[in-house]
C-alpha positions as CSV (number, residue, x, y, z in Angstrom):
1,X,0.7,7.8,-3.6
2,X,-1.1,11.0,-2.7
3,X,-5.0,9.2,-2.4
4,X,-5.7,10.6,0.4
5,X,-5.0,14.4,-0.6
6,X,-6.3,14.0,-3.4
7,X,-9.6,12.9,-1.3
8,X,-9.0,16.3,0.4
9,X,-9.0,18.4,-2.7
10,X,-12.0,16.7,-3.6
11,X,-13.6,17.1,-0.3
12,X,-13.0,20.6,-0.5
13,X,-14.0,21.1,-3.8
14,X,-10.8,22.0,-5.1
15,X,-8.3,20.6,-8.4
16,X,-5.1,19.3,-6.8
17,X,-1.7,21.0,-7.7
18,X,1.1,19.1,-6.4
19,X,3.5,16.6,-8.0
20,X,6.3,14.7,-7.4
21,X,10.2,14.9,-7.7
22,X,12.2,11.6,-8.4
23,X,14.4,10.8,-5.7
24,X,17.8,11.7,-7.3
25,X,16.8,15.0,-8.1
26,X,16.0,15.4,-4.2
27,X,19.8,14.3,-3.4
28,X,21.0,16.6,-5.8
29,X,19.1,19.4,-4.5
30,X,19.8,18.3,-1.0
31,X,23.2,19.5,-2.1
32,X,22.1,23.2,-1.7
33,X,19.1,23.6,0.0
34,X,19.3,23.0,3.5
35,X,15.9,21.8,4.0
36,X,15.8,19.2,1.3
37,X,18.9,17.3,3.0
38,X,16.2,16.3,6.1
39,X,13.8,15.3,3.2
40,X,16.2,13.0,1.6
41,X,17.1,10.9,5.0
42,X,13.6,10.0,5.1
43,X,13.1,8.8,1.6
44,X,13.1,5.2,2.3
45,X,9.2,5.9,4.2
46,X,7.8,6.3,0.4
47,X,9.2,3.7,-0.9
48,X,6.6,0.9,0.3
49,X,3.0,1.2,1.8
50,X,2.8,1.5,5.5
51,X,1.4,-1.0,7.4
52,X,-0.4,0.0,10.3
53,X,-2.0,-2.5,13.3
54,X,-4.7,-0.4,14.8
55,X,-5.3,-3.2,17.5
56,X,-4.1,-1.7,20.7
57,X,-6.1,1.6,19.9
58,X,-9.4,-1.0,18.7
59,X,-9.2,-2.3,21.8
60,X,-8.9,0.4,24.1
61,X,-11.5,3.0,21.8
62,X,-13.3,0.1,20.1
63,X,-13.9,-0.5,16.2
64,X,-16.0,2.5,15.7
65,X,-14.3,4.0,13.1
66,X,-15.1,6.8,10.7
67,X,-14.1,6.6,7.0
68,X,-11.9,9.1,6.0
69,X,-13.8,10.6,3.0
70,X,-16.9,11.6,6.0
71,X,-14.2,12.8,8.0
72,X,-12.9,15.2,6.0
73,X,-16.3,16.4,4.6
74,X,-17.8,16.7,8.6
75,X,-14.2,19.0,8.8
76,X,-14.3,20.6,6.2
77,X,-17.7,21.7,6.8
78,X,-16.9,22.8,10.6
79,X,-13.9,25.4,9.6
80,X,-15.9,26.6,6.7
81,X,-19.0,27.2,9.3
82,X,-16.1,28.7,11.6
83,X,-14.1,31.3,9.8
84,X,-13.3,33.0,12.3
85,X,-11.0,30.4,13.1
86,X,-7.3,30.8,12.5
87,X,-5.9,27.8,10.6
């Protein structure tokens, strides 16, 4: 549903500016844009939540786990401390 980059905008400081295409109109594209053909096979990953069982990684790392709004913030803050960076 797009939560989590719009936590990243927010994060960053920035308004988000992205929307969303219904799914016919990707098929129909699909129909002359190369790219958009690869997007439409994997259509059926949006249409319900993922569910995700972090066990095997809890128990080999443990349950120390860092919430994804301080994550981005503690990255966010590293790149903008390291410009020089290329991204």
């Amino acid at each position: 549903s797009g939560e989590f980059f719009k936590m990243v905008y927010e994060e960053a400081g920035q308004t988000p500016k992205f929307g969303t295409i219904p799914n016919l109109m990707v098929k129909m594209l699909g129909l002359f844009i190369p790219n958009l053909r690869e997007v439409e096979e994997m259509l059926y990953e949006f249409e319900q939540p993922f569910v995700v069982n972090h066990s095997k990684f809890a128990q080999a790392f443990g349950e120390n786990t860092t919430p994804h709004r301080e994550a981005l913030r503690e990255t966010i803050t590293w790149f903008r401390q390291h410009p020089q960076v290329k991204h």
